[in-house]
C-alpha positions as CSV (number, residue, x, y, z in Angstrom):
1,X,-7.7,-4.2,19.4
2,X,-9.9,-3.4,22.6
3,X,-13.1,-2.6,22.6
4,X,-12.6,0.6,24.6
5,X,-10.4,1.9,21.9
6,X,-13.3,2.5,20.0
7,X,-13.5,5.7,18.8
8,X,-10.1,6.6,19.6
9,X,-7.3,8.5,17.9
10,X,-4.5,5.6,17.1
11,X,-1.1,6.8,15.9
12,X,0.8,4.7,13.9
13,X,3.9,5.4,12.6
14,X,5.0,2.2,10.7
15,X,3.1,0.3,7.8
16,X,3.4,-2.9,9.3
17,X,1.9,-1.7,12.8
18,X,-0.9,0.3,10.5
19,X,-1.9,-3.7,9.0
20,X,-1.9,-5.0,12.1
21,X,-3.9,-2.6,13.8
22,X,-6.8,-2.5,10.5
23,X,-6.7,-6.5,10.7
24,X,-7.9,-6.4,14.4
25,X,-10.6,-3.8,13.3
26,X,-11.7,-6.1,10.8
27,X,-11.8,-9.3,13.5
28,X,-13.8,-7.1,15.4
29,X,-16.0,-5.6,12.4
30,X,-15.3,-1.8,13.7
31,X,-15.1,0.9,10.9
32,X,-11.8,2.4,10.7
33,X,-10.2,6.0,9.4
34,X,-6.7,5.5,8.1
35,X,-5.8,9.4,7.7
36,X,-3.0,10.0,5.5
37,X,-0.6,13.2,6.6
38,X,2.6,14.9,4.8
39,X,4.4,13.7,7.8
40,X,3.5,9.5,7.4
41,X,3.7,10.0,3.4
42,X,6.8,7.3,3.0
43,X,7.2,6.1,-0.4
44,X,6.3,2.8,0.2
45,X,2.8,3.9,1.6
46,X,2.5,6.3,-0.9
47,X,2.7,3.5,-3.8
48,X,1.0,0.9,-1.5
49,X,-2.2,3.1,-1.0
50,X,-2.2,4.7,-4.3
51,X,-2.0,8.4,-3.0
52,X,-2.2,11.3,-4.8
53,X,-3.3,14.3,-2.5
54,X,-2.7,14.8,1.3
55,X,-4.4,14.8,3.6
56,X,-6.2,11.5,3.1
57,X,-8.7,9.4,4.3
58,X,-9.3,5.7,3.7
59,X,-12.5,4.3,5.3
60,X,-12.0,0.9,6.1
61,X,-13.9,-2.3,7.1
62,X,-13.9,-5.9,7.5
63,X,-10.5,-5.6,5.5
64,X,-11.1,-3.4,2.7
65,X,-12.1,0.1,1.3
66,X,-15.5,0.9,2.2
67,X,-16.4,4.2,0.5
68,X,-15.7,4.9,-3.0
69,X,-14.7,8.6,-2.2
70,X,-11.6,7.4,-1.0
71,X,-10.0,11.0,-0.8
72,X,-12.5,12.2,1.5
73,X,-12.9,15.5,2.5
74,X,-13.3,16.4,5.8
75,X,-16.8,17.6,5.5
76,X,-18.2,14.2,4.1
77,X,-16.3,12.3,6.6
78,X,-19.4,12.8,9.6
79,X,-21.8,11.6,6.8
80,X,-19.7,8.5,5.6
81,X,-18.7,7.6,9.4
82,X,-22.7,7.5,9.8
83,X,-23.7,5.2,7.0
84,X,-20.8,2.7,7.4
85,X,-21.6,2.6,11.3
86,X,-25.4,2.5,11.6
């Protein structure tokens, strides 16, 4: 992943292409925001994630879940972006 995508909006529309892209943001120790929508809710994700309301937002870093709150809601998502950043 370069370091000018930082910050940027990454669509992914395949499970494998989502692992590779959150094991380069792990080499690279950048936080990332796996948003989960009705329209990337395959089954396979679905049971692989463990989710059970869309939308859905998985904080990530250096390869795993960084935020308890794991079903974020959009409001809390500036403050956890902050503490998992600073």
């Amino acid at each position: 992943m370069d370091a000018s995508l930082q910050g940027q909006v990454i669509h992914v529309a395949f499970a494998k292409d989502l692992k590779i892209k959150l094991n380069a943001a792990a080499k690279m120790s950048l936080l990332a925001i796996v948003y989960f929508t009705a329209t990337w809710s395959a089954r396979a994700a679905a049971a692989e994630w463990q989710i059970a309301s869309i939308p859905s937002f998985y904080p990530w870093k250096d390869g795993r879940v960084v935020d308890e709150e794991i079903q974020m809601r959009m409001n809390s998502l500036d403050k956890m972006i902050l503490e998992h950043t600073a």
